[in-house]
C-alpha positions in Angstrom: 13.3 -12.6 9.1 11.0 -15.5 8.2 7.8 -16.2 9.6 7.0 -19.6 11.5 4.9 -21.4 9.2 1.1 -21.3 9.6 -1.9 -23.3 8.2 -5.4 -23.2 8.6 -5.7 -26.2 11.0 -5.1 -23.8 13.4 -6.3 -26.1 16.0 -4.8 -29.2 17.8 -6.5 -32.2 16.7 -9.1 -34.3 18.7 -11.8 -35.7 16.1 -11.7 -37.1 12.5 -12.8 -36.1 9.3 -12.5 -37.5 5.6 -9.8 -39.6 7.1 -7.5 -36.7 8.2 -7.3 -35.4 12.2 -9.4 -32.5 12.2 -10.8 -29.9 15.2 -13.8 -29.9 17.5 -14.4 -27.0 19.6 -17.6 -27.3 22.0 -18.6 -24.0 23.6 -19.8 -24.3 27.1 -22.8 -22.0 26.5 -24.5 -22.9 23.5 -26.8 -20.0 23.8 -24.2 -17.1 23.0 -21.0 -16.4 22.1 -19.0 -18.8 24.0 -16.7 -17.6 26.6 -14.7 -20.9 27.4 -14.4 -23.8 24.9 -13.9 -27.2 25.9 -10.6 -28.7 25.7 -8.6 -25.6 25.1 -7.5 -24.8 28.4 -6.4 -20.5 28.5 -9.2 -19.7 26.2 -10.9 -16.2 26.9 -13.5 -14.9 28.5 -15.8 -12.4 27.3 -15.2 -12.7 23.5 -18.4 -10.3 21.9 -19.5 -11.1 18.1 -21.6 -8.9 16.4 -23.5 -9.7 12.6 -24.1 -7.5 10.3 -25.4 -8.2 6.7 -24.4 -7.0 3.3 -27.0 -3.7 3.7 -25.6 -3.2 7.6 -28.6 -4.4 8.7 -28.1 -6.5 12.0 -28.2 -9.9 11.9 -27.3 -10.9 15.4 -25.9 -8.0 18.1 -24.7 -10.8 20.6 -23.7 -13.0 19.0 -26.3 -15.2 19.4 -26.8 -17.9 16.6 -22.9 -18.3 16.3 -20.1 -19.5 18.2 -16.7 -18.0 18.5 -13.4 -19.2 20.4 -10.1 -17.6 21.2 -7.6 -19.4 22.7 -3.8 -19.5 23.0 -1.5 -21.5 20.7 0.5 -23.3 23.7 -0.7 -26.6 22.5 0.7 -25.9 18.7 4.1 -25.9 19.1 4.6 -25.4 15.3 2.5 -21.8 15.5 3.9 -18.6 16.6 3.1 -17.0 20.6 -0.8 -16.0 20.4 -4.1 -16.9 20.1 -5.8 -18.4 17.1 -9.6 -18.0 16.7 -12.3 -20.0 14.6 -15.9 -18.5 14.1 -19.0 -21.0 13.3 -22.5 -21.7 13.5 -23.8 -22.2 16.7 -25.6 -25.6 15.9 -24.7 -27.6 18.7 -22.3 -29.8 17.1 -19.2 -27.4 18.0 -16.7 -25.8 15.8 -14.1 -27.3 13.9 -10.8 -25.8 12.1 -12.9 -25.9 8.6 -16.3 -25.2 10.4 -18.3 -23.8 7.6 -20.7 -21.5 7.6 -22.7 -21.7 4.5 -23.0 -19.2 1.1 -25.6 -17.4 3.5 -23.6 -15.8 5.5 -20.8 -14.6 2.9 -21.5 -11.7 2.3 -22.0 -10.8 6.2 -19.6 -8.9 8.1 -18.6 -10.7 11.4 -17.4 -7.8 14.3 -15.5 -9.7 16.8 -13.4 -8.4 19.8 -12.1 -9.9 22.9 -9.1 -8.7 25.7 -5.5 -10.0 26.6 -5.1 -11.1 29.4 -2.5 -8.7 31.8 1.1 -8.6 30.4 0.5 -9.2 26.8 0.1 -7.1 24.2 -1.1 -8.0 20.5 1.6 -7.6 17.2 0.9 -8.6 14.3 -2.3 -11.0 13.0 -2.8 -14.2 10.2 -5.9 -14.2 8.7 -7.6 -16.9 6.5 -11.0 -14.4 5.4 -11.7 -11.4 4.1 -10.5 -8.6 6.5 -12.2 -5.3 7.1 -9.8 -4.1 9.8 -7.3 -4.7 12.8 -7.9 -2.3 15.0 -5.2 -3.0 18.8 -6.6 -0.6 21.3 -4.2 2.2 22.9 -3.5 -0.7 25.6 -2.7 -3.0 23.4 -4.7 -5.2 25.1 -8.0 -4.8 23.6 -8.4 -5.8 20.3 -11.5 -5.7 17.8 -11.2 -7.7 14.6 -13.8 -6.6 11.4 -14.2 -10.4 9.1 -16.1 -11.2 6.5 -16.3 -15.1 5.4 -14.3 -16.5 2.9 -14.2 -19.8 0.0 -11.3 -22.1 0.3 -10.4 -25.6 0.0 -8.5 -26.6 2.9 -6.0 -29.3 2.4 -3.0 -31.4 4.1 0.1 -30.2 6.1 3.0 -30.5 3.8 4.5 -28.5 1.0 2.4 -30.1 -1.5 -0.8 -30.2 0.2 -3.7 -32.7 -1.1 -7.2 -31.3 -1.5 -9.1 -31.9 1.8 -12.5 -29.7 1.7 -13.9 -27.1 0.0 -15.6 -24.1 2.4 -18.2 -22.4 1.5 -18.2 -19.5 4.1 -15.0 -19.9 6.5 -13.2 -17.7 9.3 -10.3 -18.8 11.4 -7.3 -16.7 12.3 -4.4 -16.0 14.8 -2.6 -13.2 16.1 0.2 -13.3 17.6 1.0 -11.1 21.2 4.2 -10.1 23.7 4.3 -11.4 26.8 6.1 -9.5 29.4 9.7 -8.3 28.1 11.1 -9.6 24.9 9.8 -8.9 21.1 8.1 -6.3 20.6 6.9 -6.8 16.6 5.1 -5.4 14.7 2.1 -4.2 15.9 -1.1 -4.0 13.5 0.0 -5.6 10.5 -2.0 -8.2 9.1 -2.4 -10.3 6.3 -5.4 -12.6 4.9 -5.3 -15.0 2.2 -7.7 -18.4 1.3 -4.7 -20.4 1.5 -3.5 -23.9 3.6 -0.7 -21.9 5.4 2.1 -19.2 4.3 5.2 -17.8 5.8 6.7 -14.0 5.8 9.5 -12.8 5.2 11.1 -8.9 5.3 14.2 -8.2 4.3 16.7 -5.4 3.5 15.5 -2.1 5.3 12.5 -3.6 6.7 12.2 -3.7 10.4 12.5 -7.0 12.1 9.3 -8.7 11.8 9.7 -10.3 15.2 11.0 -7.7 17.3 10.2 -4.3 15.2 14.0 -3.5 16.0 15.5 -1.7 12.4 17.5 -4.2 10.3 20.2 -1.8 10.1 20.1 -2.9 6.1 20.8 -0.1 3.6 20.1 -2.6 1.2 16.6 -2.7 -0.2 13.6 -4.0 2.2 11.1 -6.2 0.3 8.1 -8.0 1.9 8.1 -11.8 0.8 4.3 -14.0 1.4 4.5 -17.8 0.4 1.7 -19.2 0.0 0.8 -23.3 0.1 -2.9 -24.6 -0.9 -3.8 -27.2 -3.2 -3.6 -27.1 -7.1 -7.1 -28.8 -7.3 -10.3 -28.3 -5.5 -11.6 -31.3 -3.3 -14.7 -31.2 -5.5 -17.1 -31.2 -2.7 -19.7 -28.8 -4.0 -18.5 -29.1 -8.1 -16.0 -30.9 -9.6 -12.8 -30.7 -9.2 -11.2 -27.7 -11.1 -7.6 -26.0 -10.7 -7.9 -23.9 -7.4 -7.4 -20.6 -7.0 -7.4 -17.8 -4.1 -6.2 -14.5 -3.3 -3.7 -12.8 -1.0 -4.5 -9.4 0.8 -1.4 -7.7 2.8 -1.4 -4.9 5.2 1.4 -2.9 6.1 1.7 -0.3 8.7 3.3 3.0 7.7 6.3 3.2 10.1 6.9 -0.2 8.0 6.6 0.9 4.8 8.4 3.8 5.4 11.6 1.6 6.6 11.0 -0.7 4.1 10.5 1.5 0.8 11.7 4.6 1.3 12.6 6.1 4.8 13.3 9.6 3.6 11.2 10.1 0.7 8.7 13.2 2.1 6.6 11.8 -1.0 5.9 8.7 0.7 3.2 10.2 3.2 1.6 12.3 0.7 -0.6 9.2 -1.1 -1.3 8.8 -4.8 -1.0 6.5 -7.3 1.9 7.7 -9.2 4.5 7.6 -6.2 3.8 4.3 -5.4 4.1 2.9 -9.2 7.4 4.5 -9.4 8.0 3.0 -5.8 7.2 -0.5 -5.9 6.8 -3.5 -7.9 5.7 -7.0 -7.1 6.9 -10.4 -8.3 5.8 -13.8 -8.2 8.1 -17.0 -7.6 6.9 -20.5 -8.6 9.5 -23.6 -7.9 8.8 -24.6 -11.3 7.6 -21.4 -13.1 10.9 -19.0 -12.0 10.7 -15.6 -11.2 8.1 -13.3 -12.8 7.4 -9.2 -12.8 3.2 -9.2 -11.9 1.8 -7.0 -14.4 0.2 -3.7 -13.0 -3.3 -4.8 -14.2 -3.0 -7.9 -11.6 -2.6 -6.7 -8.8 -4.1 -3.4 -6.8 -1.7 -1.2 -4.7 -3.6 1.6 -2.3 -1.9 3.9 0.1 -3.7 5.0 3.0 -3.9 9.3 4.3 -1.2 7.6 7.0 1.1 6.6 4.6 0.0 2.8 5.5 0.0 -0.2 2.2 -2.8 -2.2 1.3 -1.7 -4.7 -1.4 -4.3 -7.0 -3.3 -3.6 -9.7 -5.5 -7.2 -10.9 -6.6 -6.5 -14.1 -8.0 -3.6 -16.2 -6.9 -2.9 -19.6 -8.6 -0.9 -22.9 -7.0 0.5 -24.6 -5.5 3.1 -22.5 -3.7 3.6 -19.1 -5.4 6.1 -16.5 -3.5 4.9 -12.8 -3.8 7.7 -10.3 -3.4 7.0 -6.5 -2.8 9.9 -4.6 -3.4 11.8 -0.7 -4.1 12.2 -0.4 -7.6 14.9 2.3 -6.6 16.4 3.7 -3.5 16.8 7.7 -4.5 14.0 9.8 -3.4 11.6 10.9 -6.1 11.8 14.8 -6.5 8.4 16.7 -6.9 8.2 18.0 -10.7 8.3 21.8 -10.4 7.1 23.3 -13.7 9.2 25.5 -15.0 8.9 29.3 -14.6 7.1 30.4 -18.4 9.6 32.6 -20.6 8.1 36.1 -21.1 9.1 37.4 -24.2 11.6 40.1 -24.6 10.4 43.8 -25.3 12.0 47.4 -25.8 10.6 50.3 -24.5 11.6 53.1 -27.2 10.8 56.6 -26.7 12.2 60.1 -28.4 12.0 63.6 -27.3 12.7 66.2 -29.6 15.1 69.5 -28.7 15.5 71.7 -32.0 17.1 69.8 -34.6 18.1 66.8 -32.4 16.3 63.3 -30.8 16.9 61.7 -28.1 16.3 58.6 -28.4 16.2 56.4 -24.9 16.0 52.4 -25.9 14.9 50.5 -22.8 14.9 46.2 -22.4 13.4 45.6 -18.9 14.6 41.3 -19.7 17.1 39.8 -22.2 18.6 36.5 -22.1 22.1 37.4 -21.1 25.0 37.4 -24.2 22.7 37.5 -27.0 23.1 40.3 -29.5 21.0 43.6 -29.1 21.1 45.8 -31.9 19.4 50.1 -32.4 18.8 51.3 -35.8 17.5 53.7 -37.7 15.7 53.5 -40.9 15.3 56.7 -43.2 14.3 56.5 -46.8 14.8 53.0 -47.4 18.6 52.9 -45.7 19.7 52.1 -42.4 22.0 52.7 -40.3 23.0 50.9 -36.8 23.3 53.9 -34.0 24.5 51.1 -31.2 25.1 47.3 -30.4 26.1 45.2 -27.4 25.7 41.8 -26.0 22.9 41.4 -23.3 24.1 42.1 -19.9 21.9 40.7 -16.7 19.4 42.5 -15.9 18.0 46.1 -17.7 19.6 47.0 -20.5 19.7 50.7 -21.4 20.3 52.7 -24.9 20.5 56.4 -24.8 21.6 58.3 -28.4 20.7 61.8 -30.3 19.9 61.6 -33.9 19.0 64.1 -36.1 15.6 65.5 -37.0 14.5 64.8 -40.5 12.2 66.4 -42.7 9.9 63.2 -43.1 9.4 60.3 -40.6 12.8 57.9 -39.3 12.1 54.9 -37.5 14.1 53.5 -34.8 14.3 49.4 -34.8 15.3 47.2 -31.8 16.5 43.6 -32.7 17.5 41.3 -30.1 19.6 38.1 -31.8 17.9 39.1 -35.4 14.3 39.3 -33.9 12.7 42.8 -34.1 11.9 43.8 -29.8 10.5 47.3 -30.7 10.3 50.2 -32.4 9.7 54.2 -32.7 8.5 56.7 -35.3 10.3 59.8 -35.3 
């Protein structure tokens, strides 16, 4: 199931920029958070933002200082149901779909949260900045969003998109919701990349990404991201240079679970080495072909949940295709180290009765069919008193020999190797 394509002019357009239609968003309240922005007509009410800096210290607890607006996708026809979201400064001159924020407020983490309206629920979400968490409350209606800015050069609509703007510090985003009966998704998976706009894809076992409803595939799932950005920078801070990004994926456990491995009890248990003998990624370029990512390129965590974070840290374009897929289908079995072998010993005792010994050979382990052998030794000649192969279990010699005038000695050999032994 493929995802509708998104970009990050997540907004209709209704100004101009550099020539190409770009996004102003004027917040009603200019003093706060906004709660209703100006030609977006459904927007929400009652959207809190909270600022935190690098050292948790806060910068802003309302908000205050920055603008935020949520509002539905109804008027992009092209994006999926749900609402898309820009945060800026709150300088009076409104936001736009590229509204940047400045290399001051990078490294700050950006706490936003806001409520569906009755009858919708949130699914999944498309990020375009770093992303601390998703977090959909038990009512699915309540949902709190954990951002931190990202770079990016924004660029044109098309599948070979032309440098537009480089961002310093950006945050724009959508999720996407149910409404009333229908799809049902799947709820809390997210993805954020510094990209123009990808698409999604799961396959094989994977759940339907539209309706959470199980493929029915026994084939392989795999989880496909395509990515579209520009191959150069715009050159607005630097010159231009080859572009670059990164691509950040999360996926809930009951996904990875259907998508991976279903059955493996392995899967929930966490660790590196399950998921390298699990999973492997690959990139797809039009005019590169089809390439295994090395394991140094790319970061693969599993969550106490079971739930997949994958990282690529540095993506090149202009419209790469990362594939996460099952290296194999049959279940990996936990390594049980084997039991240690105890070596093989003979108990040998005598008890003497006038001119006679008994002699009482005892061999508490032996493996089974290999050759045990009694004998005695008496001035420098011997003579074998009793033989047999190993049976399972204890195996037990009993024999009389006589007494002699100086010392005998009794040897045990068990295939050639000497087990025990007795002076008479």
């Amino acid at each position: 199931m493929t995802v509708s394509r998104l970009r990050t002019s997540l907004i209709a357009a209704s100004a101009t920029c550099l020539g190409l239609a770009m996004t102003t968003v004027v917040a009603t309240n200019a003093q706060a958070v906004s709660t209703v922005c100006n030609d977006k007509p459904g927007s929400l009410p009652g959207v809190t933002l909270s600022v935190t800096d690098s050292n948790d210290h806060v910068v802003s607890a309302d908000g205050a200082g920055y603008m935020v607006c949520v509002f539905p996708n109804a008027a992009a026809p092209n994006l999926p149901t749900g609402y898309s979201f820009v945060i800026g400064l709150d300088d009076r001159g409104g936001l736009t779909s590229t509204e940047d924020m400045g290399a001051v407020n990078l490294d700050n983490t950006f706490t936003v949260h806001f409520t569906l309206p009755e009858g919708q629920t949130a699914i999944s979400a498309e990020l375009y900045s770093r992303v601390n968490s998703y977090v959909i409350g038990p009512n699915g209606r309540d949902v709190t969003l954990v951002l931190q800015p990202a770079g990016y050069t924004s660029g044109t609509d098309g599948d070979a998109p032309e440098p537009l703007q480089d961002t310093l510090a950006g945050i724009t985003g959508g999720i996407r919701v149910n409404s009333g009966s229908g799809s049902n998704g799947i709820p809390g998976m997210w993805i954020g990349s510094t990209v123009n706009r990808y698409s999604v894809s799961l396959a094989g076992s994977c759940p339907n990404f539209n309706t959470g409803a199980p493929s029915g595939s026994s084939t392989d799932g795999s989880i496909a991201v395509r990515l579209w950005a520009p191959h150069l920078t715009a050159g607005t801070f630097a010159p231009v240079r080859t572009n670059s990004g990164w691509l950040r994926v999360y996926i809930p456990a009951q996904v990875a679970r259907a998508c991976f491995d279903p059955d493996n009890p392995l899967f929930n248990l966490g660790g590196d080495l399950v998921l390298n003998h699990r999973i492997q990624l690959q990139r797809s370029e039009p005019s590169e072909g089809t390439t295994t990512v090395s394991d140094a390129a790319w970061i693969l965590q599993l969550n106490d949940d079971g739930a997949i974070i994958l990282t690529v840290p540095e993506v090149t374009f202009s419209s790469p295709t990362y594939r996460i897929t099952a290296t194999k289908k049959t279940p990996i079995k936990p390594v049980i180290p084997a039991k240690p072998v105890v070596p093989a010993k003979a108990k040998v005792s005598g008890k003497r009765s006038g001119k006679k010994i008994s002699v009482k050979v005892t061999i508490a382990q032996a493996p089974a069919g290999k050759s045990i052998a009694v004998a005695e030794t008496y001035r420098h000649k011997t003579k074998k008193l009793a033989s047999r192969k190993a049976r399972v279990g204890v195996n037990v010699f009993k024999m009389k020999v006589k007494g002699k005038p100086r010392k005998a000695i009794i040897k045990v050999t068990l295939g050639g190797k000497a087990i025990g032994s007795l002076k008479l």
